[in-house]
KEGUVEX-795852 format. One record per residue: x, y negated, z negated of N, C-alpha, C in turn; residue in one letter. Coordinates in steps of 0.02 Angstrom, whole numbers, padded with zeros to 5 digits, always signed. Layout:
<rs>
XYZXYZXYZa...
</rs>
This chain:
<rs>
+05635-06065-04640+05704-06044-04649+05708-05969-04661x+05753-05929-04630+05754-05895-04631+05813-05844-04701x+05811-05818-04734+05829-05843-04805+05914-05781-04798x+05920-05770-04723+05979-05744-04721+06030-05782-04646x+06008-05848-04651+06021-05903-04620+06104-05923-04662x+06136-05939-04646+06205-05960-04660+06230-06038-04661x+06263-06069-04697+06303-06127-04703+06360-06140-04671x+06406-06190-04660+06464-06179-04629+06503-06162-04623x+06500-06132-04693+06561-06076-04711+06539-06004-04694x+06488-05998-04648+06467-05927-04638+06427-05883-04688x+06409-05924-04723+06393-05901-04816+06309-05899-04806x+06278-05857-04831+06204-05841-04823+06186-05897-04854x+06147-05941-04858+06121-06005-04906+06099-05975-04988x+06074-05932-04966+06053-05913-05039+06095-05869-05079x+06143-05845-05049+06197-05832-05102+06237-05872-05130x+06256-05854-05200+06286-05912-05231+06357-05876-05258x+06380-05800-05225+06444-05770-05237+06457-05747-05305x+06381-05722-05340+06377-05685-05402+06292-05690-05398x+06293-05624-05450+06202-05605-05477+06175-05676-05484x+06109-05684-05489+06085-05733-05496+06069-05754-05555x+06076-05790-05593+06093-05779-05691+06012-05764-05732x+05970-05785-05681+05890-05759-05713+05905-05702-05714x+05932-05650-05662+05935-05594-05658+05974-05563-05704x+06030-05600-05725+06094-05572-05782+06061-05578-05829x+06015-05645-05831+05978-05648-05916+05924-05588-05944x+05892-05555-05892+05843-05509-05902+05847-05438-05905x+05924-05420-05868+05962-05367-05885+05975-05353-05935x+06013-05415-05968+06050-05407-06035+05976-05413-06085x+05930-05436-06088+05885-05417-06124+05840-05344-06125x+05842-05299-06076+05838-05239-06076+05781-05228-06021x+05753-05295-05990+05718-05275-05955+05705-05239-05880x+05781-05219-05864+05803-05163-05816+05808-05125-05812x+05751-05052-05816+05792-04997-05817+05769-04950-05768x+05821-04886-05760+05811-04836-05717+05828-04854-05663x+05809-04832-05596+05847-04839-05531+05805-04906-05515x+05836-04927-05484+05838-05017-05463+05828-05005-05376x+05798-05071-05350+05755-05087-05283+05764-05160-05275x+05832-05170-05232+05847-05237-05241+05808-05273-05148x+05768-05297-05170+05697-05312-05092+05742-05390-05100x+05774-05372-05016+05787-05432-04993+05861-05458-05020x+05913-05422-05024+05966-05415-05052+06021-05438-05040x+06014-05477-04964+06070-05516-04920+06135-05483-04935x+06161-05513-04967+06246-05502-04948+06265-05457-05024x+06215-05451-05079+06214-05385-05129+06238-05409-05191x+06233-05463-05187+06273-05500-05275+06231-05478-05327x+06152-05453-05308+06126-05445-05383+06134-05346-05378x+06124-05328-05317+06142-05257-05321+06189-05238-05358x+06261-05284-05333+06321-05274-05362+06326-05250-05446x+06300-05322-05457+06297-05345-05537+06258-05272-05577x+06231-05257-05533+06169-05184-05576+06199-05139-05580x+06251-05115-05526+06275-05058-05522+06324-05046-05558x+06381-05113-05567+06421-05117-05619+06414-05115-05679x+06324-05130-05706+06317-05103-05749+06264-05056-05774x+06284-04981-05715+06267-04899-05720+06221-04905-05694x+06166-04947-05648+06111-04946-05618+06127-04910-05565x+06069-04860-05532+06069-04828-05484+06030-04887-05452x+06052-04917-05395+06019-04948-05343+06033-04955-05278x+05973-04965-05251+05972-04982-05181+05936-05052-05153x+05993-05075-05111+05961-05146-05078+05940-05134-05014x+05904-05176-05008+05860-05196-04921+05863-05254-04914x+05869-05256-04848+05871-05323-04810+05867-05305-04733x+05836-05359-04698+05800-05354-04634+05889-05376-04589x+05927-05396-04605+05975-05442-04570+06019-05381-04585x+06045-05361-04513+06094-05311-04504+06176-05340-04509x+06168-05408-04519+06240-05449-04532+06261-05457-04593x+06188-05470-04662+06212-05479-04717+06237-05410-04750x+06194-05352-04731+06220-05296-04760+06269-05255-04736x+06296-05290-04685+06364-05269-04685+06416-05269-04740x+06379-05364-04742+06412-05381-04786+06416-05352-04857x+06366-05343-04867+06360-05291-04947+06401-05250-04935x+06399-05209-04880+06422-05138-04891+06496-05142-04919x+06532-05204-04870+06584-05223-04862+06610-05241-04954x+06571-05281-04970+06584-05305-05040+06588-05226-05102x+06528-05182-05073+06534-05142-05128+06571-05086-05127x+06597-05086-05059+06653-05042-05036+06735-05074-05060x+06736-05156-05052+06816-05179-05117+06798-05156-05180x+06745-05159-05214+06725-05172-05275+06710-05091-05302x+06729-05066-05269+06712-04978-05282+06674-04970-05312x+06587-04981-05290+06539-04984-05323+06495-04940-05283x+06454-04884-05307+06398-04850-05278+06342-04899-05278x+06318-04926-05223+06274-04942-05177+06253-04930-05125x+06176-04907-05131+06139-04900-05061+06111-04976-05018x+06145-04970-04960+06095-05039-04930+06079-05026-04877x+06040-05028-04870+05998-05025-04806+05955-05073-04764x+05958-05066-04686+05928-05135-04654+05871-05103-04675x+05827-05160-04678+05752-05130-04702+05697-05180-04688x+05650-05171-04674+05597-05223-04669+05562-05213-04735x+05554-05260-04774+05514-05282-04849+05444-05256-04816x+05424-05288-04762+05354-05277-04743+05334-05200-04743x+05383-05148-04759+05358-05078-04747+05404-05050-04786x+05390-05048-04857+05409-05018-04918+05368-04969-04926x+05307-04952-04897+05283-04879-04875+05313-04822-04865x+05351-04863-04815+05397-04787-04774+05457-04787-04812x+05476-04805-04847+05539-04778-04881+05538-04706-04913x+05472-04686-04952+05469-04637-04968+05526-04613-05029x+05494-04677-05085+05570-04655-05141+05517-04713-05181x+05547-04708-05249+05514-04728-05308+05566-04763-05344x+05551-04823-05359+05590-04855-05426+05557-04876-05486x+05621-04860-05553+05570-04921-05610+05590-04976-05600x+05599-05020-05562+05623-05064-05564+05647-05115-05494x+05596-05134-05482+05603-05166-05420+05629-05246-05435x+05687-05289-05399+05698-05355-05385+05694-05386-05328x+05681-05450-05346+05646-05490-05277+05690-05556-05294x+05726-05593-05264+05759-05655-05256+05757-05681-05195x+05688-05729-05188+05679-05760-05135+05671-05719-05074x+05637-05698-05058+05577-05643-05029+05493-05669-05026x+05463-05645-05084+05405-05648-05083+05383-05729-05068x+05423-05792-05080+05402-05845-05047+05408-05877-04972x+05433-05841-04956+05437-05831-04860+05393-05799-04822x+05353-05770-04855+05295-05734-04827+05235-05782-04811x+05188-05753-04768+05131-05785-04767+05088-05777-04809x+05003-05787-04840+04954-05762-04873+04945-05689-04871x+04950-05680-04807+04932-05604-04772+05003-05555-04788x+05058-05570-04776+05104-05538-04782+05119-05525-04859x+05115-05580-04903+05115-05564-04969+05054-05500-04995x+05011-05502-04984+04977-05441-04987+04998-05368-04954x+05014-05382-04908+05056-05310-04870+05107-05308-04918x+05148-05349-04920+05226-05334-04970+05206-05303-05038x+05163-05340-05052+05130-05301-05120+05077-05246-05136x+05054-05236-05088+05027-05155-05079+05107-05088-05073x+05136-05131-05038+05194-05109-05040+05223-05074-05094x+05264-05136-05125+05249-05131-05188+05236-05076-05237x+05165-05070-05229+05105-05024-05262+05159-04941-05231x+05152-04922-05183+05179-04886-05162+05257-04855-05186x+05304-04910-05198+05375-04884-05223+05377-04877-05300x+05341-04921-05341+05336-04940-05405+05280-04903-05448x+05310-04832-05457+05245-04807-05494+05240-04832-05591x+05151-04810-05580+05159-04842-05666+05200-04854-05723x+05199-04899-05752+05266-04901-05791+05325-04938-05767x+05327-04948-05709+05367-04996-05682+05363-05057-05683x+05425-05089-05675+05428-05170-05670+05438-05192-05604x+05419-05237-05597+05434-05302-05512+05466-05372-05541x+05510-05376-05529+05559-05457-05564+05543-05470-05508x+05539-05554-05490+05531-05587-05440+05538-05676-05456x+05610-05693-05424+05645-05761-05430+05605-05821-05376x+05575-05853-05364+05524-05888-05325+05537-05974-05323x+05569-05981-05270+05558-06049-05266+05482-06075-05302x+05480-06147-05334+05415-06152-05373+05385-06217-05341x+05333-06228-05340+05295-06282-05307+05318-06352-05356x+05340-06340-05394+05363-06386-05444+05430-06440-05419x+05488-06393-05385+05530-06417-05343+05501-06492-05299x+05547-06534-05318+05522-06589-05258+05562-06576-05218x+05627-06580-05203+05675-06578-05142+05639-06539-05109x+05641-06546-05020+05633-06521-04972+05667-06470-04969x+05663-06414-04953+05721-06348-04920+05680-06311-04850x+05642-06327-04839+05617-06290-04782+05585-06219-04817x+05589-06219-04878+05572-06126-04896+05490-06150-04929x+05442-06083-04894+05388-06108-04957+05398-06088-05022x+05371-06138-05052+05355-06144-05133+05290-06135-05168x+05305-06071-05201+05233-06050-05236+05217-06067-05284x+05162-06065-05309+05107-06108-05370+05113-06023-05418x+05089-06039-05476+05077-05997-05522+05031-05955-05509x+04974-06002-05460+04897-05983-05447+04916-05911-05384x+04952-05923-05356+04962-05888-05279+04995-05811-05302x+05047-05822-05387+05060-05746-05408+04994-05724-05419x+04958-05765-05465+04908-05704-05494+04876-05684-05462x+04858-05737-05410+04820-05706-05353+04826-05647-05330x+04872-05633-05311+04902-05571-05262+04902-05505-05332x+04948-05519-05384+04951-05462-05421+04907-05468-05485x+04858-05422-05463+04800-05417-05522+04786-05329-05529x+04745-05331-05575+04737-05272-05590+04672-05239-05543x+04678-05184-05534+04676-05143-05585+04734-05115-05590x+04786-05121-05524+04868-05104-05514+04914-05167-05555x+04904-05188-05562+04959-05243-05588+04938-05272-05670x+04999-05305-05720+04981-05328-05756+05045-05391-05758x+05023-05447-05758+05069-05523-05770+05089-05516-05854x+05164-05490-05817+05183-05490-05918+05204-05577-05930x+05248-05598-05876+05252-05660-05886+05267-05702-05831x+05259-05773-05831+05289-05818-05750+05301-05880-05805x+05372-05872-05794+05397-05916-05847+05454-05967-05804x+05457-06013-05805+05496-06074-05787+05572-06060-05773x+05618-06079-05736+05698-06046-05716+05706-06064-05662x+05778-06079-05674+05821-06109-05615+05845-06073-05547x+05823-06081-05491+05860-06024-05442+05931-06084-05421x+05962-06037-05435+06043-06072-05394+06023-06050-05322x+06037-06110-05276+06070-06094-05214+06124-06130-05193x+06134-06138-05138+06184-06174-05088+06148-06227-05016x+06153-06283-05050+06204-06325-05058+06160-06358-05122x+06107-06338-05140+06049-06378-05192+06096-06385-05261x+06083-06297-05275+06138-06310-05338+06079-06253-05393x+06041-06313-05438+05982-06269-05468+05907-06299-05455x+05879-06285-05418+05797-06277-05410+05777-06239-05434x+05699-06287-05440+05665-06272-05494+05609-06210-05464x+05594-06140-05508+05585-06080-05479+05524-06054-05553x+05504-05994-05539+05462-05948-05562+05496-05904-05566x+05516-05857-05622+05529-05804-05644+05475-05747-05668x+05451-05688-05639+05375-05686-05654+05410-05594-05670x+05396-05572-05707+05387-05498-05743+05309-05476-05729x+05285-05427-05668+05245-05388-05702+05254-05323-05667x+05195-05293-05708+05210-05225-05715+05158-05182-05697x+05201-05134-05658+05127-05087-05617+05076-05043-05694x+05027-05049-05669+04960-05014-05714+04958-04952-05669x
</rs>
């Protein structure tokens, strides 16, 4: 599935027409700060939510239809947002730095191989001191959705040190459409 695939109402599946509340919960605890890197941003509900409150951010997304749609949304909403079509796979070339990178359903669409590119990536936009939030369908989920579902084992895998440190991969609900709440990985870590 392609995770900027649409419902019958024309509606991206994975938007749910507000931030995603893991994401509201971790804001409001302080763990957001500085300019924001919203990877994979569809139609901009969590961009939105950041900017409204004083985040400098910018979203990406590969789908030149959903970020219209953002633009569209943050242009009623008179909100400074950057969005840009972007391929996740080449966060290299952006050539810009955040503290604070987000991921909502991204990094589990990838292959073995691609998750390592995305996260060298990564390495590249997120200098030390930075955070990577990342919302993850979880292997735990029984319902079918067509999206892969990652194990605990498959984060640490990928982000280890001597660049990375797992502050946490803690249990949380991803809302989508038409599911509702599946069961997901919420994982904090932080570039070394």
């Amino acid at each position: 599935m392609n995770f900027a695939e649409t419902n019958e109402n024309d509606k991206p599946i994975l938007d749910i027409g507000e931030a995603q509340p893991e994401f509201v919960r971790i804001e409001q605890e302080g763990k957001i700060v500085g300019k924001v890197l919203d990877v994979g941003c569809r139609t901009g509900d969590n961009a939105l939510y950041l900017a409204q409150r004083h985040y400098e951010v910018v979203g990406i997304d590969i789908s030149p239809s959903v970020i219209e749609k953002a633009m569209k949304k943050a242009a009623k909403s008179e909100l400074n947002v950057e969005f840009l079509i972007y391929d996740a796979l080449n966060l290299k070339q952006l050539n810009s730095s955040f503290d604070t990178v987000i991921d909502s359903g991204v990094f589990h669409i990838f292959s073995d191989l691609e998750r390592r590119i995305f996260v060298d990536g990564l390495a590249c936009v997120i200098p030390p001191g930075g955070r990577f939030h990342m919302l993850v369908f979880s292997d735990q989920e029984m319902r079918s959705q067509g999206i892969r579902k990652v194990t605990r084992k498959e984060i640490e895998t990928v982000f280890t040190a001597p660049r990375w440190k797992i502050a946490n991969i803690d249990e949380a609900c991803y809302e989508n459409i038409p599911v509702g709440c599946s069961m997901a990985w919420i994982a904090t870590i932080e570039r070394l």
